[in-house]
TIFIKOL-885462 format. One record per atom (N, C-alpha, C): atom name; x, y, z; residue in one letter. Coordinates in steps of 0.2 Angstrom, whole numbers. Atoms other than C-alpha are relative to their C-alpha. Layout:
% residues N
    a    east   north      up   r
   CA       X       Y       Z   A
...
% end
This chain:
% residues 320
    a    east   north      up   r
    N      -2       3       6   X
   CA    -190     253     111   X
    C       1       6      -5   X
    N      -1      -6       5   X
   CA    -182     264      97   X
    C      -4       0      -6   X
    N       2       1       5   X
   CA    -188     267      80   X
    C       6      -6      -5   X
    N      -7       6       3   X
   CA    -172     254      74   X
    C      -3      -7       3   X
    N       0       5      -2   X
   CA    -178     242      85   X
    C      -8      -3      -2   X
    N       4       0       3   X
   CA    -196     243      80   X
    C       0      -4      -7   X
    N       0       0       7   X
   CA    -192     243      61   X
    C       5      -9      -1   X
    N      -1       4       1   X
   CA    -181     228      64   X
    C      -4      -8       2   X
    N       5       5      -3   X
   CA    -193     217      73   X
    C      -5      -1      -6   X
    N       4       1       6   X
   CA    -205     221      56   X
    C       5      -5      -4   X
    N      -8       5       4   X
   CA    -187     213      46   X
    C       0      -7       1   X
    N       0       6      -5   X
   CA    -187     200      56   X
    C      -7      -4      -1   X
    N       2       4       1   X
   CA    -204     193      54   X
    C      -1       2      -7   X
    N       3       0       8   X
   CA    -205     197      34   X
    C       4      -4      -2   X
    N      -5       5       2   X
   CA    -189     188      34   X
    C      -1      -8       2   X
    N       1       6       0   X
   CA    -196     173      43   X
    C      -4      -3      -4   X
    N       4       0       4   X
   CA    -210     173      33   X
    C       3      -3      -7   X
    N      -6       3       7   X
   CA    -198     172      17   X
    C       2      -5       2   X
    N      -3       9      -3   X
   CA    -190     157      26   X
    C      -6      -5      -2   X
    N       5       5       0   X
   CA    -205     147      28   X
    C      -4      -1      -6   X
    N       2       2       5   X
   CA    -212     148      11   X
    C       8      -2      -6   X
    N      -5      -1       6   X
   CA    -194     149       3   X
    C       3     -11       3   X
    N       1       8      -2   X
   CA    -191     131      10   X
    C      -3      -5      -4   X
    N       4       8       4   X
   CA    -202     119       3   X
    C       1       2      -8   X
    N      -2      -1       7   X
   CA    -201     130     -14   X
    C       7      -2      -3   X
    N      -6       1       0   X
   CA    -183     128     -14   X
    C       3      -8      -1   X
    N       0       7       0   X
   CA    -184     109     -11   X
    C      -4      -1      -6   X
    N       2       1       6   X
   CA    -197     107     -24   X
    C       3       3      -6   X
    N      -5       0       4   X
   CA    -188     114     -36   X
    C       8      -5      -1   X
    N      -6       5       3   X
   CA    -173     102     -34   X
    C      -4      -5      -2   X
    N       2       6       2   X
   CA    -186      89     -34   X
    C      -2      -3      -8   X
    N       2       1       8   X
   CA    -192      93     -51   X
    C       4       3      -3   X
    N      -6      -1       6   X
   CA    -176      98     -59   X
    C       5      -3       1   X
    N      -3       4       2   X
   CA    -167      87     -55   X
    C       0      -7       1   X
    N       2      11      -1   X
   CA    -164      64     -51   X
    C      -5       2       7   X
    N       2       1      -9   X
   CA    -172      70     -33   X
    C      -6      -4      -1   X
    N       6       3       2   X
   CA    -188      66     -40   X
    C      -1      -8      -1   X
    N      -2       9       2   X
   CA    -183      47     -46   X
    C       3      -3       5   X
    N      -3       3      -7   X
   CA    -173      47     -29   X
    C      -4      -2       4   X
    N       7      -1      -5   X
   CA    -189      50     -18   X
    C      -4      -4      -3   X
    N       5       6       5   X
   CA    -200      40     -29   X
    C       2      -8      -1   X
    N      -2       6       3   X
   CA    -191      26     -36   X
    C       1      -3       6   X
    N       0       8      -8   X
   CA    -191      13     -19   X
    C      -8       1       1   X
    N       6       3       0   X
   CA    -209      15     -20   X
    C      -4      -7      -3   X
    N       1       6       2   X
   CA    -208       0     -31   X
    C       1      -5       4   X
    N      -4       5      -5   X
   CA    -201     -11     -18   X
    C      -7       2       8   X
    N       3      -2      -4   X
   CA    -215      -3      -5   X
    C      -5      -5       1   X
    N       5       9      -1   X
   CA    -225     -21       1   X
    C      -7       3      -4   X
    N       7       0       2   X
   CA    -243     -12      -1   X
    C       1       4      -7   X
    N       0      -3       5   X
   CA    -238      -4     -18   X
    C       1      -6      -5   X
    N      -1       6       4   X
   CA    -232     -19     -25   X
    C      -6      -6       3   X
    N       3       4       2   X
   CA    -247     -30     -18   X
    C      -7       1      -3   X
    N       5      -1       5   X
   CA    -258     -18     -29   X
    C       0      -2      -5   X
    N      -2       1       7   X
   CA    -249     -20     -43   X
    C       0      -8       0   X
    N      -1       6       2   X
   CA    -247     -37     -41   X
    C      -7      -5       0   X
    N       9       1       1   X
   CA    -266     -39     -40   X
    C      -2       1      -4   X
    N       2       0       6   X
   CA    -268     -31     -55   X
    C       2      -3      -6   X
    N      -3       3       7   X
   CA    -256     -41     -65   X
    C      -2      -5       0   X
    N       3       7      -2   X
   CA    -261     -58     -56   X
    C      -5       1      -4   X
    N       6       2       3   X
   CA    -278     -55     -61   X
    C      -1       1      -5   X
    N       3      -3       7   X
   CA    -277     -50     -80   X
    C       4      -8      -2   X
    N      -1       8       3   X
   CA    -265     -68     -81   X
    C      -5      -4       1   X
    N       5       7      -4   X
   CA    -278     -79     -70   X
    C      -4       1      -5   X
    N       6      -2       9   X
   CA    -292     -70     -83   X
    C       1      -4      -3   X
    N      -2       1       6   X
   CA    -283     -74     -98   X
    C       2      -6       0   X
    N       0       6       2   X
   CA    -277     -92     -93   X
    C      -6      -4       1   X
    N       7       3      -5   X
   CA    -294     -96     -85   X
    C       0      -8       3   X
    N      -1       6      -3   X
   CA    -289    -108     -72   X
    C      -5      -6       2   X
    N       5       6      -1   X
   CA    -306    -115     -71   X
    C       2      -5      -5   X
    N      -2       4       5   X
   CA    -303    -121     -88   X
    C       5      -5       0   X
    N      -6       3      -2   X
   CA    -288    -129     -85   X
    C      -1      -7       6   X
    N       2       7      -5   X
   CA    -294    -140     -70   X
    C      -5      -3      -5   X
    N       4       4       5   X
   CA    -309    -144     -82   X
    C       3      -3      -5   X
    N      -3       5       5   X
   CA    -297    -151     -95   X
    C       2      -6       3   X
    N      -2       6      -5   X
   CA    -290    -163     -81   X
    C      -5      -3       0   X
    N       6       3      -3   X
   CA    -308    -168     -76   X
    C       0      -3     -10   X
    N       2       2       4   X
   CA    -311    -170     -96   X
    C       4      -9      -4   X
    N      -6       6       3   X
   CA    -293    -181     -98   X
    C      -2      -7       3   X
    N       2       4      -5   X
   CA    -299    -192     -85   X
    C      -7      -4      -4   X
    N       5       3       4   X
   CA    -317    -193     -94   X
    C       3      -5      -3   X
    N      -1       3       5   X
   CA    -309    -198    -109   X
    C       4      -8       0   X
    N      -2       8      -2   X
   CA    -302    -215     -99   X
    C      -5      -3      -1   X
    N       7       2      -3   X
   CA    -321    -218     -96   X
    C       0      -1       8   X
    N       3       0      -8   X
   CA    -322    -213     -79   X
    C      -6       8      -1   X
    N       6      -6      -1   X
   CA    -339    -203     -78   X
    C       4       7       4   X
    N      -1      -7      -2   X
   CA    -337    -183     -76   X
    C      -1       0       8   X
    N       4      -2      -6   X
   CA    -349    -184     -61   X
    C       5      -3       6   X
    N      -3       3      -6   X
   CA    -339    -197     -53   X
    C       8       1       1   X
    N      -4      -5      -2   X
   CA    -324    -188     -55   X
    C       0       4       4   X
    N       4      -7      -4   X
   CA    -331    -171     -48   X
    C      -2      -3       8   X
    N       1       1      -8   X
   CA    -336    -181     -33   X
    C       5      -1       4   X
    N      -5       2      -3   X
   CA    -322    -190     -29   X
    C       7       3       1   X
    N      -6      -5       3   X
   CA    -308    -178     -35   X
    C      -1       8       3   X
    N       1      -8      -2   X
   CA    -315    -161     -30   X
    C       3       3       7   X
    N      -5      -3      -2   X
   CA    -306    -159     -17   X
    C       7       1      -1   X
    N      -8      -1      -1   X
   CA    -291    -161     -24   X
    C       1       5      -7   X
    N       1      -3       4   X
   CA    -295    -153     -39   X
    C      -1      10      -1   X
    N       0      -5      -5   X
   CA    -300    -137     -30   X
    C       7       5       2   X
    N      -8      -2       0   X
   CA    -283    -134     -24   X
    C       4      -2      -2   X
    N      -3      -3       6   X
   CA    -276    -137     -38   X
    C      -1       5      -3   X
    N       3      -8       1   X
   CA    -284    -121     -45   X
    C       4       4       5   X
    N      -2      -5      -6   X
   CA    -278    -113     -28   X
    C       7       2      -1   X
    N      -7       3      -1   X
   CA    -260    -121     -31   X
    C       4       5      -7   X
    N      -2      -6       6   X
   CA    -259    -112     -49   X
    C      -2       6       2   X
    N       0     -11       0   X
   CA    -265     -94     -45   X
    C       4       0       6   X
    N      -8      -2      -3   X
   CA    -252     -95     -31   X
    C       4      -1      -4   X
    N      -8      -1       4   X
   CA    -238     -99     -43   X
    C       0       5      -4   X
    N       1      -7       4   X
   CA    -245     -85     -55   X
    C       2       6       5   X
    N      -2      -5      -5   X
   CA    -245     -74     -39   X
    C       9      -1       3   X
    N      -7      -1      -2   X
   CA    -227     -79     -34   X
    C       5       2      -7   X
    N      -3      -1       7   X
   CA    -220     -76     -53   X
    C       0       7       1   X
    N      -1      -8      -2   X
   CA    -228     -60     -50   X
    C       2       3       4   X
    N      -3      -4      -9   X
   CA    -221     -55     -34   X
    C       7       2      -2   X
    N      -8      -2       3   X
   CA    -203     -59     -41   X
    C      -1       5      -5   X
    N      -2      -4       7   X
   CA    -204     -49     -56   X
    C      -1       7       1   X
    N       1      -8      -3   X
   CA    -211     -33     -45   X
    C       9       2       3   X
    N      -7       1      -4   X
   CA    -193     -39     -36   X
    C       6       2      -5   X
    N      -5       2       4   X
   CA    -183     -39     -52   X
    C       1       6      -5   X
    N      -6      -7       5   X
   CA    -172     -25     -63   X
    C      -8       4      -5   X
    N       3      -2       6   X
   CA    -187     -26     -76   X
    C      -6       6       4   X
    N       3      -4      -6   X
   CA    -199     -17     -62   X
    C       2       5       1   X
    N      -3      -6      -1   X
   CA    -188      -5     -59   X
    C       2       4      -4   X
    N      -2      -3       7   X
   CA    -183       1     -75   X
    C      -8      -1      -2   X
    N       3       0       0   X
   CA    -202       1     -78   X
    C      -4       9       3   X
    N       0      -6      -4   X
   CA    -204      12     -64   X
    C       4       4       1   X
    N      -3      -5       2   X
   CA    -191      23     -65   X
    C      -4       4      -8   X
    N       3      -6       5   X
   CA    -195      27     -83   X
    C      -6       4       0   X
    N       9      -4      -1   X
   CA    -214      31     -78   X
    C       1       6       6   X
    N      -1      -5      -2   X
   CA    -206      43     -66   X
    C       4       6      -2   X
    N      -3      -4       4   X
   CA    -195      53     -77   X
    C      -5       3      -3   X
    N       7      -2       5   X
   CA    -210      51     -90   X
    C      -3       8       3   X
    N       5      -6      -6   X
   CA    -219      62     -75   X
    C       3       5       1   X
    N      -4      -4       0   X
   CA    -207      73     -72   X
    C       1       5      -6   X
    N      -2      -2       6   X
   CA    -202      79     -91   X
    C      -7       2       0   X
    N       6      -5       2   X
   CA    -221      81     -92   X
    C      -3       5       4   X
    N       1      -6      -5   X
   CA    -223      92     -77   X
    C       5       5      -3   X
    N      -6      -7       5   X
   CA    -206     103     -86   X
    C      -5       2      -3   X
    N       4      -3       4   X
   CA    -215     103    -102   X
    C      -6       3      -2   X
    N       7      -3      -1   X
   CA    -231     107     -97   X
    C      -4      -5      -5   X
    N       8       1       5   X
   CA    -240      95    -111   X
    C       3      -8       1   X
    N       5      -3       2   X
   CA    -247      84    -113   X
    C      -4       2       6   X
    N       4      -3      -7   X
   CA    -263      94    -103   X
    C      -5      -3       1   X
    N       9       4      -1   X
   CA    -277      85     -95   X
    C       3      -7      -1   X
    N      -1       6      -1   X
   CA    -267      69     -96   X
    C       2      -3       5   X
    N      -5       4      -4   X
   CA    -262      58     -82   X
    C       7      -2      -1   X
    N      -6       3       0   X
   CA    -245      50     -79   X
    C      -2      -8       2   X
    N      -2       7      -2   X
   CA    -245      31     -80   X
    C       4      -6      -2   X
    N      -8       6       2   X
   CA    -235      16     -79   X
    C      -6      -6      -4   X
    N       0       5       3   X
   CA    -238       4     -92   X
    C       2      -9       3   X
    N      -2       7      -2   X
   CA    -238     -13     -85   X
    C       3      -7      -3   X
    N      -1       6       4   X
   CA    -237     -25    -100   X
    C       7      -4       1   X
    N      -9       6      -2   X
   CA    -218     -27     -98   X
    C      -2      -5       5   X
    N      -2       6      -5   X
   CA    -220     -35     -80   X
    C      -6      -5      -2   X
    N       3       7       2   X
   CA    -235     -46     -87   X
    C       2      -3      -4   X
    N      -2       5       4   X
   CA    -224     -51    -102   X
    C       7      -5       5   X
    N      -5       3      -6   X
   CA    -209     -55     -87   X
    C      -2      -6       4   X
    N       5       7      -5   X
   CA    -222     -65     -76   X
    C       0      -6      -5   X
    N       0       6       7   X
   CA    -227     -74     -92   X
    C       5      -4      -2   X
    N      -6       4       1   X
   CA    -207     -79     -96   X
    C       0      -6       8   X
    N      -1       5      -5   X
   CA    -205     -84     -77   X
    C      -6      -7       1   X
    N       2       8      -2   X
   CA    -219     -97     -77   X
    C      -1      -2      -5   X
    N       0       4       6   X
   CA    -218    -103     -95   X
    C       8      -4       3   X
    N      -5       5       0   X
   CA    -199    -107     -87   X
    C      -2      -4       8   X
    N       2       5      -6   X
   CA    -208    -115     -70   X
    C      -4      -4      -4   X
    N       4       3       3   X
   CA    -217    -125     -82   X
    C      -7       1      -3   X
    N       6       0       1   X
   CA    -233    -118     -83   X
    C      -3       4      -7   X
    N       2      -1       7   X
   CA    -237    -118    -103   X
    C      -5       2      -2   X
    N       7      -5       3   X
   CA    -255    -112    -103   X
    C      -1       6       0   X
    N       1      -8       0   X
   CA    -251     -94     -99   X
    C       6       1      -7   X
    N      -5      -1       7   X
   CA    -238     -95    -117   X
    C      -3       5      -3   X
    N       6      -5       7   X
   CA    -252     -86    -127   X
    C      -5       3       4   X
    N       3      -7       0   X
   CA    -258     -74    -115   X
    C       1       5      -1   X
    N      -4      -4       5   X
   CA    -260     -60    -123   X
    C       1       7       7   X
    N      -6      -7      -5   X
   CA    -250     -43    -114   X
    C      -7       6      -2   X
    N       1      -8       5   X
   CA    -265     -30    -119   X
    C       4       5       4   X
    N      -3      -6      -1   X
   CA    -262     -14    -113   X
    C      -4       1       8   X
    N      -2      -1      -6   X
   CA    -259     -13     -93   X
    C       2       4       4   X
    N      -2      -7      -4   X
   CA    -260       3     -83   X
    C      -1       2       5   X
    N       2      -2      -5   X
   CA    -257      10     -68   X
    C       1       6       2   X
    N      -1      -9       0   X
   CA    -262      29     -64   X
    C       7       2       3   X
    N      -3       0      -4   X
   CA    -247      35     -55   X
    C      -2      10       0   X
    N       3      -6      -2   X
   CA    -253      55     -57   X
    C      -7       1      -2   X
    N       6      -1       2   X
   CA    -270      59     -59   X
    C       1       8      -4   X
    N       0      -6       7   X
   CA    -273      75     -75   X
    C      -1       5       6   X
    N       2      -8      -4   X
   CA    -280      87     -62   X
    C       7       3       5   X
    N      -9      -2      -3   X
   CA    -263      88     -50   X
    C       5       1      -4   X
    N      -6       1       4   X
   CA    -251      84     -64   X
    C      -2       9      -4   X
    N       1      -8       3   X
   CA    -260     101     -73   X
    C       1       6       5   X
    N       0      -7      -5   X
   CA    -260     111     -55   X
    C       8      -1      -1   X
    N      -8       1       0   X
   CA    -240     105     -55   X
    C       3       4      -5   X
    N      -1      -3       4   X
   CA    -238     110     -71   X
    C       0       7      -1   X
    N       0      -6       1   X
   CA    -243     127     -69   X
    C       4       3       5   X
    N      -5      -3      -3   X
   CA    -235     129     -55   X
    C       7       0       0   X
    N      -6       5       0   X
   CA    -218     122     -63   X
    C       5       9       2   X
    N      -6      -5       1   X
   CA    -209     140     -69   X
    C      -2       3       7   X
    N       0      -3      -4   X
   CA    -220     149     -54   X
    C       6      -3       6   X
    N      -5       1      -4   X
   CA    -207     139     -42   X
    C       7       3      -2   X
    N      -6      -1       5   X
   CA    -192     141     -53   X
    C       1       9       6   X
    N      -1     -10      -2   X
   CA    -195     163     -49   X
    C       1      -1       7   X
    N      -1      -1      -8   X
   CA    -199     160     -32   X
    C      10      -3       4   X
    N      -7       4      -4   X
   CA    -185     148     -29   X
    C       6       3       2   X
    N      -2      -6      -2   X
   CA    -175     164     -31   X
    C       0       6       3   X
    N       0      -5      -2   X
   CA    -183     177     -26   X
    C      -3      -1       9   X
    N       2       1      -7   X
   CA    -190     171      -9   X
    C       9      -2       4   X
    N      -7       0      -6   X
   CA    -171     166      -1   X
    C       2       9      -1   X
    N      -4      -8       0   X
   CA    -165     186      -7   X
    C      -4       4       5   X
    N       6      -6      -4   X
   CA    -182     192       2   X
    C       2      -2       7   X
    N      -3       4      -8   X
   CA    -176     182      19   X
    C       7       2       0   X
    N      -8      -3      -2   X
   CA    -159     186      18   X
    C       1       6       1   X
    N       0      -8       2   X
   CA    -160     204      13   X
    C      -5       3       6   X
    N       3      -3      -3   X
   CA    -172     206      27   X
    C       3      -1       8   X
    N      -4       0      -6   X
   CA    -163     198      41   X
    C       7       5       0   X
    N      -6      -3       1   X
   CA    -147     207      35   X
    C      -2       7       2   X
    N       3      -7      -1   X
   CA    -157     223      35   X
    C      -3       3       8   X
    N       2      -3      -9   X
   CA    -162     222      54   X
    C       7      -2       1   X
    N      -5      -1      -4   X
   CA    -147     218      59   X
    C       5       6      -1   X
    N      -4      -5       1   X
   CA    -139     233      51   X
    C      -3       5       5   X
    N       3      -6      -4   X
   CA    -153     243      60   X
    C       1       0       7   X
    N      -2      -1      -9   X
   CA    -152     236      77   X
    C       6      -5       0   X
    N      -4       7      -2   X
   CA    -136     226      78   X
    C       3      -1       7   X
    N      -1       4      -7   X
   CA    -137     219      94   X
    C      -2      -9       0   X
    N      -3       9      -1   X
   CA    -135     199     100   X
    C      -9       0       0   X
    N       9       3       2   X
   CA    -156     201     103   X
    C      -2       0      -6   X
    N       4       2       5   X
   CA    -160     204      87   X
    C       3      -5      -4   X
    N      -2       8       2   X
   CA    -147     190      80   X
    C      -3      -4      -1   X
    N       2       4      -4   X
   CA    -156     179      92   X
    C      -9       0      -3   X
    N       8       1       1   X
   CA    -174     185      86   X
    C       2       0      -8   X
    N       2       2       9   X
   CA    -168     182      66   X
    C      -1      -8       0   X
    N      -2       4       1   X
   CA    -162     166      73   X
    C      -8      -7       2   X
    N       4       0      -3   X
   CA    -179     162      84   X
    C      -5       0      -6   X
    N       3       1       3   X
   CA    -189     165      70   X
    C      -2      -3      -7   X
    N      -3       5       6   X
   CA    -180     154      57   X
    C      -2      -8       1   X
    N       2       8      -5   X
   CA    -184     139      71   X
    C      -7       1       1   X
    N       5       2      -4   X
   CA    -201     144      73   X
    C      -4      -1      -9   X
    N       2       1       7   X
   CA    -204     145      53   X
    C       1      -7      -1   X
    N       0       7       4   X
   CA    -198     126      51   X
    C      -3      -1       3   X
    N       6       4      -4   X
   CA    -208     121      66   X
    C      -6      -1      -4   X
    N       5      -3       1   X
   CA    -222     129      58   X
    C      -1      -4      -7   X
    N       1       5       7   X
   CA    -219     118      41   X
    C      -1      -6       2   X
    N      -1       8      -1   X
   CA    -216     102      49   X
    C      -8      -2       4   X
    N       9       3      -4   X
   CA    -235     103      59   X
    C      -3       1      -7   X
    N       3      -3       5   X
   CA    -240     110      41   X
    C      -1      -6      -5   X
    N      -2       7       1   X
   CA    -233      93      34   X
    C      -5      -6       1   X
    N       4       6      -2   X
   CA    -242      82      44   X
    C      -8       4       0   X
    N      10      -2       2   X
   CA    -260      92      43   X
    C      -2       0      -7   X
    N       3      -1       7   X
   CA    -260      92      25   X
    C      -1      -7      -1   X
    N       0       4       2   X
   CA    -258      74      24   X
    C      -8      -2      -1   X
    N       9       3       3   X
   CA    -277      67      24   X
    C      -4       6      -3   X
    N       5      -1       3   X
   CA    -285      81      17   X
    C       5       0      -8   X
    N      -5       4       8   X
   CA    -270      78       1   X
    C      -6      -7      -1   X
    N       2       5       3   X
   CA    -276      61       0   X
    C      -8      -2       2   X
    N       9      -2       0   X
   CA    -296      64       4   X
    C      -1       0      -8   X
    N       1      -3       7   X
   CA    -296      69     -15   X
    C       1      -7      -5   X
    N      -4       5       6   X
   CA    -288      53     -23   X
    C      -6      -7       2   X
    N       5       8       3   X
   CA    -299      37     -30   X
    C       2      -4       6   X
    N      -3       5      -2   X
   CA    -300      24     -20   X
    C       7      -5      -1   X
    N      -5       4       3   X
   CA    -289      13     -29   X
    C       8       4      -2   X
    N      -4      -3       0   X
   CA    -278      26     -31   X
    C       4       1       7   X
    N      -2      -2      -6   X
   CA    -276      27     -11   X
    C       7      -2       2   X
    N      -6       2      -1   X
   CA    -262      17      -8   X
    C       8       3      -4   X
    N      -8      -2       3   X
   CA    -248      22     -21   X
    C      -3       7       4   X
    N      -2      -6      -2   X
   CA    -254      41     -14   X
    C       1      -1       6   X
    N      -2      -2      -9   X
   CA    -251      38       5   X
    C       6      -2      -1   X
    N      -7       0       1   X
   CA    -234      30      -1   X
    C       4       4      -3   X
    N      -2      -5       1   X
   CA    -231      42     -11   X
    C       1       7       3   X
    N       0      -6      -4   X
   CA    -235      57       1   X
    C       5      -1       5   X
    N      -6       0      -6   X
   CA    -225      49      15   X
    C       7       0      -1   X
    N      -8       1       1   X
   CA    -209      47       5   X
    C       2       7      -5   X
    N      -2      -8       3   X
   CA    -211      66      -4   X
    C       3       4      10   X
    N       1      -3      -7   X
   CA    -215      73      15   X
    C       5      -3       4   X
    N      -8       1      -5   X
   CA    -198      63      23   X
    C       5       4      -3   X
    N      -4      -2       2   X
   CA    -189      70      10   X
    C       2       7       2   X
    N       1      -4      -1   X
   CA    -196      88      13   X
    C       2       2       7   X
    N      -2       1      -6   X
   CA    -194      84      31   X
    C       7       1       3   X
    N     -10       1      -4   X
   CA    -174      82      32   X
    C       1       6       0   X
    N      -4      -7       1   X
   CA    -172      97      24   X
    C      -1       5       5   X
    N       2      -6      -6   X
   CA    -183     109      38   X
    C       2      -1       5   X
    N      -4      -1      -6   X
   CA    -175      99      50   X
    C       8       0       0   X
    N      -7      -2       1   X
   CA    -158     101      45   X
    C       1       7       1   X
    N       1      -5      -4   X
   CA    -163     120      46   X
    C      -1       2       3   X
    N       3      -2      -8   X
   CA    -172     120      61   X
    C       8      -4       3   X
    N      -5       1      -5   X
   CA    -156     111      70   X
    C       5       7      -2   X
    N      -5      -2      -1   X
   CA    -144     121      62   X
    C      -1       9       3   X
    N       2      -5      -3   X
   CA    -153     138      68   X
    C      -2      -1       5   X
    N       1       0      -8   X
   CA    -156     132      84   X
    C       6      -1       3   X
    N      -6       0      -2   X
   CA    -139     127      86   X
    C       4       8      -1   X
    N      -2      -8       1   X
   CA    -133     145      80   X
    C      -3       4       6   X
    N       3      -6      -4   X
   CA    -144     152      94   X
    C       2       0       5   X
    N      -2       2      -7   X
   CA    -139     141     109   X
    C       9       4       0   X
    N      -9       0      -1   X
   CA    -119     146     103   X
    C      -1       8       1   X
    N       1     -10      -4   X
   CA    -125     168     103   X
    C      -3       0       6   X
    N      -1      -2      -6   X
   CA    -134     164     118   X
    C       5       0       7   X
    N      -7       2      -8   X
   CA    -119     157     129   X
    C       4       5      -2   X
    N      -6      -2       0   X
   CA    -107     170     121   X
    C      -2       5       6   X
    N      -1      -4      -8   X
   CA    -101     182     136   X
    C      -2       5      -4   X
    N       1      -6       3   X
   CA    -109     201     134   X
    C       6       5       2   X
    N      -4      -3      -3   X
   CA     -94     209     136   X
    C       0       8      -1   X
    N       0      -7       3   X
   CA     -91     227     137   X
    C       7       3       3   X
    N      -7      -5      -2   X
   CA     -73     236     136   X
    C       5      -6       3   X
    N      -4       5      -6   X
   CA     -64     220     142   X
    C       6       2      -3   X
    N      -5      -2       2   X
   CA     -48     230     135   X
    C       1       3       7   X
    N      -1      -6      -6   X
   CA     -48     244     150   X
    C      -4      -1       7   X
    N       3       0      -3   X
   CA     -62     242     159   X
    C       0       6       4   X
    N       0      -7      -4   X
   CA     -62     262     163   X
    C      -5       3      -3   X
    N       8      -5       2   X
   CA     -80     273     162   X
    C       4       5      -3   X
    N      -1      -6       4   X
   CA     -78     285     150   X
    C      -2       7       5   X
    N       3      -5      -5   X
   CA     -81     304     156   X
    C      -6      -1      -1   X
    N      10       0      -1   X
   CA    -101     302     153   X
    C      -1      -6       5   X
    N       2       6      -6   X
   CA    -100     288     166   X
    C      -3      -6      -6   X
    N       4       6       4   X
   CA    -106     275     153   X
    C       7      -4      -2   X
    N      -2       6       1   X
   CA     -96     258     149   X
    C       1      -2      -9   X
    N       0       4       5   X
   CA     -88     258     131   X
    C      -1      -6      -2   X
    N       0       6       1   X
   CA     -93     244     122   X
    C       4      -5      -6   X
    N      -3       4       5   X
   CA     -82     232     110   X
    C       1      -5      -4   X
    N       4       5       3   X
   CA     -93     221     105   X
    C      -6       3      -6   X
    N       7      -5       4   X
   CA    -105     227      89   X
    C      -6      -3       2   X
    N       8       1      -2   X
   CA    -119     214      95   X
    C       1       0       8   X
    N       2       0      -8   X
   CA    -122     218     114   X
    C      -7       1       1   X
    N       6      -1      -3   X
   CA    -135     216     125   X
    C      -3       4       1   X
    N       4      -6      -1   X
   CA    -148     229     125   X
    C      -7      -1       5   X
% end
């Protein structure tokens, strides 16, 4: 092995190295500059276990506020007020009384379910992912979470069942309904790391480039092609295992309650990140299978040995 060949094998693995980190930089960066973020995120609203948190937190702050016991007790009291004793109401009635209570927190929970389904949910959650975004650009505010304000879809819920008839939730009040979507400590690692991608996002594809180009100028043969191409396919590999290992211990760190939007969360960044290494990984293992099959040809002009006895060649990458 020469000193060219040597110095290019070093080329080659500094260059894959640059691949494998210049990769996911590369994507994060589109992600947070530009809709990619709102692209990959925004159908999370529509994600069954994402929406029957959310729709647990909203149901439960309407049912609160209209306090459906109460509500059957004014029936039992309407009743009193005929002169039919409470007691003998409550005996004879409580079964049916019961699931009437049951029958109202279902209609609140189906009001809510639609409104998670409806424009105003969506424009909700898109804005609270923008919000997230812009605050990861501008860096402030620091130490804040990112959350989605809920109220709109409890004033929504509230429309749809004052228009399915049910008048007791008119004058519940909307406080203030929140649901984390980043926690402060990440959104601040993010944030630091916002401009350090940005640099990288540049300077890591010039170091991979500029270092496969610089082996091939040293040894240009079809092996070392073959060994820029080898080790382009072995740097995706080496992200897409990376990909799936980091998932639990990522979401080891997050609140309980927080578990669900981050597992949905992780899996629709991680598909995203996904396409891209393997849209790489195909297209440099497809490049490597087309320079393995090409013929090694030498001299197929003449086919006559030079006088050193040795076999011009007419090809710049041949087989060594």
């Amino acid at each position: 092995m020469t000193v060219r060949d040597m110095l290019a094998g070093v080329l080659v693995l500094v260059g894959s190295l640059a691949v494998l980190a210049a990769v996911p930089v590369i994507w994060a960066g589109q992600e947070l500059r530009t809709e990619g973020y709102a692209e990959t995120a925004g159908p999370l609203i529509k994600d069954p276990e994402i929406q029957a948190a959310i729709a647990t937190r909203v149901t439960d702050d309407i049912r609160r506020q209209a306090d459906l016991p109460k509500i059957v007790d004014g029936t039992v009291d309407a009743l009193a007020g005929l002169g039919i004793p409470r007691s003998l109401v409550r005996r004879h009635l409580g079964s049916v009384l019961d699931p009437t209570e049951a029958a109202l927190a279902a209609l609140i929970e189906k009001d809510v379910r639609e409104t998670l389904d409806s424009p105003v949910a969506t424009q909700v959650w898109t804005t609270a992912l923008r919000d997230a975004r812009d605050a990861i650009a501008t860096g402030s505010p620091r130490n804040t979470p990112i959350i989605v304000e809920l109220t709109p879809l409890v004033e929504e819920a509230k429309r749809r069942l004052v228009d399915d008839g049910f008048d007791a939730v008119r004058d519940v009040r909307s406080p203030s309904l929140r649901f984390v979507v980043v926690e402060s400590a990440p959104l601040a690692e993010a944030q630091r790391w916002y401009d350090v991608v940005a640099i990288l996002g540049v300077i890591l594809p010039v170091i991979g480039a500029g270092s496969f180009l610089v082996a091939l100028a040293a040894s240009p043969s079809r092996r070392t092609l073959l060994a820029v191409l080898a080790g382009t396919t072995v740097a995706m590999a080496v992200l897409v295992l990376g990909i799936a290992m980091a998932r639990e211990p990522t979401l080891t760190s997050l609140a309980p309650d927080q578990r669900v939007l981050g597992e949905a969360a992780y899996d629709a960044f991680a598909a995203s990140l996904r396409a891209l290494v393997w849209w790489v990984f195909g297209i440099a293992l497809g490049l490597a299978f087309i320079v393995r099959s090409l013929p090694d040809r030498r001299d197929s002009r003449s086919g006559v040995r030079p006088a050193g006895g040795r076999v011009a060649s007419t090809t710049a990458f041949s087989r060594r």
